[in-house]
N, C-alpha and C positions, 0 to 999 in steps of 0.2 A: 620441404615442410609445407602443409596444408592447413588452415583455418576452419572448422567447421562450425555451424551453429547450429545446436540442435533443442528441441523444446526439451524443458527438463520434468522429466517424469516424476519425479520426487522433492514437486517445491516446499519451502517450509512455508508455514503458514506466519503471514507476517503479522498476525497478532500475538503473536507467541514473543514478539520482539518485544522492547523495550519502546511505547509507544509512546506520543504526549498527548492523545486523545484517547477517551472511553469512546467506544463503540456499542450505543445502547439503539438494540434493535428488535423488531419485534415481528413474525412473519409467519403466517399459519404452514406452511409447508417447508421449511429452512430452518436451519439452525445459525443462523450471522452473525459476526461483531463478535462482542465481549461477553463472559458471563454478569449477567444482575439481577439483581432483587426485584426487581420493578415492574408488576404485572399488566400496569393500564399507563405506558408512557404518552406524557402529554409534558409540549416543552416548555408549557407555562410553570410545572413543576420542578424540570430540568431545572430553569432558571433561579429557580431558587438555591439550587447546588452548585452547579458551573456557574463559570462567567463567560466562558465562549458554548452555544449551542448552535448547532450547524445540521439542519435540515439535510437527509442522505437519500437518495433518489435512490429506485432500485429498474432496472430494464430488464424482466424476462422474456426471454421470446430467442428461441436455441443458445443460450447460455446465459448466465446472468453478468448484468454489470452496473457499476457503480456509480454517482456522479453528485455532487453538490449542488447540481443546476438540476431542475423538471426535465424528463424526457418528453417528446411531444407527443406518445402516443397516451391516450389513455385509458387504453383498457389494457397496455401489456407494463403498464409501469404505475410508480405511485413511490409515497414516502414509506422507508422504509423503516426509519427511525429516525436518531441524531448520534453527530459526533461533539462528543462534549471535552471542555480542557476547562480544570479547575483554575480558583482564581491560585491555591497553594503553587499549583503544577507550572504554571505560568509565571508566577514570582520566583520558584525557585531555580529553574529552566534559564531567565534572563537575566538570575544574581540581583536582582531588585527587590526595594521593598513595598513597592505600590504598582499598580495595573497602571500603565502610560497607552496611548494611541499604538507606539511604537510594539509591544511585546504583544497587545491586544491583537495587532495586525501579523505578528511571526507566530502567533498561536494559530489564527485562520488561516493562514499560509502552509501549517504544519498539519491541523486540518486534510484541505487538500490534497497533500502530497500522499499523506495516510489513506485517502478514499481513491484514489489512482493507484495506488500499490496493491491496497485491498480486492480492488477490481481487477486488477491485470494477475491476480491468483486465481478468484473467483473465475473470470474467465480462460482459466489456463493458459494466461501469456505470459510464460514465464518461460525461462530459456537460460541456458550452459553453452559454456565454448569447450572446444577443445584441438588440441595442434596436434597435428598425426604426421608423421615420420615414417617411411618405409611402412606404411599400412601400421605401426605401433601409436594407442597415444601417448604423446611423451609431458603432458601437461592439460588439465583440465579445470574448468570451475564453473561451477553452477551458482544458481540463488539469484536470478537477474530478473526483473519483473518489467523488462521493455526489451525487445531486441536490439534494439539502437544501446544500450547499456551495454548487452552483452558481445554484440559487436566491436566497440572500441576499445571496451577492457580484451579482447580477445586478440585484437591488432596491434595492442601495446605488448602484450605477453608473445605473440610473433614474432613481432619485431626484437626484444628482448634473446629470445631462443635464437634466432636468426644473428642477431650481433657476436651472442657469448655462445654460438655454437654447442647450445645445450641437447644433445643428443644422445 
C-alpha cells in the first residue's frame, strides 16, 4: 500500500462553510469574501455592526494571498477589506451572555484561522490523500487546505488499511 498526496483539483470553497466571520471585501478586479450590501466599506462603519473588525491584507503578485498582518511590498499588496464577527455571533458561539476578553480573543482567533483557510484556497493549496493498492485506489479524501493536514490524516487512514487489512 502507497500514500499519495495529490493537490486537489476540485476544492470547495471554504465560505460556503458555516463560518464565524463575514468576509466583507471590496476589489476592482475580484470577486472575494462574502456577498454584501456595502458599496463604500470603511471599518469605522463596520464597527458600528460588528464587535470584532479585522483588517485583511491582500498579496497579488502570481497568485493571490491572504493575511491579517501588512504585506511588505506596496505596490503588489494593500487592504483588502475586513473580516467581521458580530457581537450575536460571538455570544452565541461561547454560550454567553455578554462579550468577556476571553470569546473577544476565540473570535480573533477564529478570525485568523478563517483568513488562512481562505488563502490556502485562493492560492490553490489545497490538497487530497489517497492509498493505492496494486495501482487501485482503495481509499481517498480530499478538502485539506494545508499539506501537512492532509498528510497526517492520510498516514492515519494507512495506517488504519494496513492494520485491518482493508483491500
Amino acid at each position: 500500500m502507497k500514500l499519495n498526496i495529490n493537490v486537489d483539483q476540485n476544492p470547495q470553497n471554504p465560505r460556503e462553510f458555516d463560518n464565524v466571520s463575514e468576509f466583507i471585501f471590496s476589489h476592482r478586479k475580484y470577486t472575494l469574501g462574502d456577498e454584501h450590501a456595502y458599496e463604500d466599506i470603511s471599518r469605522s462603519q463596520l464597527e458600528k455592526k460588528y464587535a470584532v473588525v479585522v483588517p485583511v491584507y491582500m498579496y497579488d503578485h502570481s497568485g493571490l494571498t491572504l493575511s491579517t498582518v501588512p504585506f511588505s511590498c506596496q505596490w503588489d499588496s494593500g487592504c483588502v477589506g475586513f473580516a467581521c464577527v458580530s457581537r450575536e455571533k460571538i455570544l452565541k458561539e461561547s454560550n454567553r451572555i455578554k462579550l468577556t476578553k476571553v470569546n473577544v480573543a476565540w473570535a480573533h482567533a477564529c478570525v485568523r484561522a478563517e483568513v488562512e483557510v481562505y488563502s490556502a484556497y485562493l492560492g490553490g493549496d489545497c490538497y487530497e490523500w489517497e492509498i493505492v493498492h496494486d495501482n487501485e485506489v482503495i481509499d481517498s479524501c480530499g478538502g485539506y487546505y494545508s499539506y501537512e493536514d492532509a498528510h497526517q490524516e492520510g498516514k492515519e487512514a494507512l495506517a488504519y488499511c494496513i492494520n485491518h487489512m482493508v483491500v
